[in-house]
C-alpha positions, 0 to 999 in steps of 0.5 A: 505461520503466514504473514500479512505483510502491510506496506506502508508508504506515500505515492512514489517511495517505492512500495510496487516496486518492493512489493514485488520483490518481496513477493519473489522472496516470500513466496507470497501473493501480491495484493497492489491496491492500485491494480484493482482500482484501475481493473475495476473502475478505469483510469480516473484522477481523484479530482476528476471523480472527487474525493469521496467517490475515490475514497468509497471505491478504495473501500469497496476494493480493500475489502474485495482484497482482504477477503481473497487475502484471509483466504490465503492466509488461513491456508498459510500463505504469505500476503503482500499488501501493497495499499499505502497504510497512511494512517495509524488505525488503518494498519492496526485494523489489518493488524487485528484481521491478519491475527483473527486469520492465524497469522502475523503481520509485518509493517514494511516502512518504506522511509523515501525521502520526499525529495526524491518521492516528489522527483519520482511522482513528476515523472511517473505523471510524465509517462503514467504506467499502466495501473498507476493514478496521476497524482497533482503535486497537491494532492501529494503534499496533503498525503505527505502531510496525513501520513502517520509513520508506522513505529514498533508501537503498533504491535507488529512486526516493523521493517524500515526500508531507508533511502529509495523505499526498495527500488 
């Protein structure tokens, strides 16, 4: 049976970078939310375009994303969603399509402390790679304070990645 594999994490923890190899591993096809936002929109900052523009093209992207992933899964491949899952209801929705497709799904946590996801991010923003957004300290805090850990409550499976989140 294939597998979605939700990875859940704040900017910084590491989810790229243990996405990758988690698609080496599996098998499975990467899915980076961030690419498909820059390939298909460009380089923009959340504050340069606004919050709700931001949010209205992370949307349209995930579900360009999750109908090329269904496929995947239906034909049994492994999917690795590399989308942040900050809130609750967010996985539990990808949790419920992965099982419509036939398969299973598997949180990945990565559990990075927010010292070093903050050291991370002043550097990232310091030299931005290619298909990442330069985050404000601000914003990440606010994103650090929206985050809802994931727990073996959500009725998947649950992989906790401690300390520097796979990297």
């Amino acid at each position: 049976m294939a597998t979605a594999h939700l990875i859940s994490g704040l900017p910084c923890s590491g989810k790229t970078t243990y996405s990758q190899k988690l698609g080496r591993d599996t098998g499975g096809v990467h899915f980076w939310l961030d690419y498909w936002l820059i390939s298909l929109f460009g380089k923009y900052s959340i504050e340069d375009v606004g919050h709700d523009e931001h949010v209205r093209r992370v949307i349209a992207c995930r579900e360009v994303i999750w109908n090329v992933a269904r496929e995947f899964l239906v034909r049994g491949v492994d999917v690795i969603l590399d989308d942040g899952f900050f809130l609750r209801g967010h996985r539990l929705e990808y949790i419920r399509r992965s099982r419509e497709a036939g398969a299973d799904a598997v949180i990945h946590y990565l559990d990075t402390p927010l010292d070093v996801m903050r050291k991370r991010l002043v550097e990232r923003n310091a030299r931005l790679p290619q298909y990442n957004f330069p985050i404000q300290p601000e914003r990440f805090e606010m994103f650090a304070a929206l985050y809802e850990p994931p727990s073996a409550s959500e009725g998947a499976g649950l992989v906790v990645v401690k300390g520097a989140g796979g990297v």
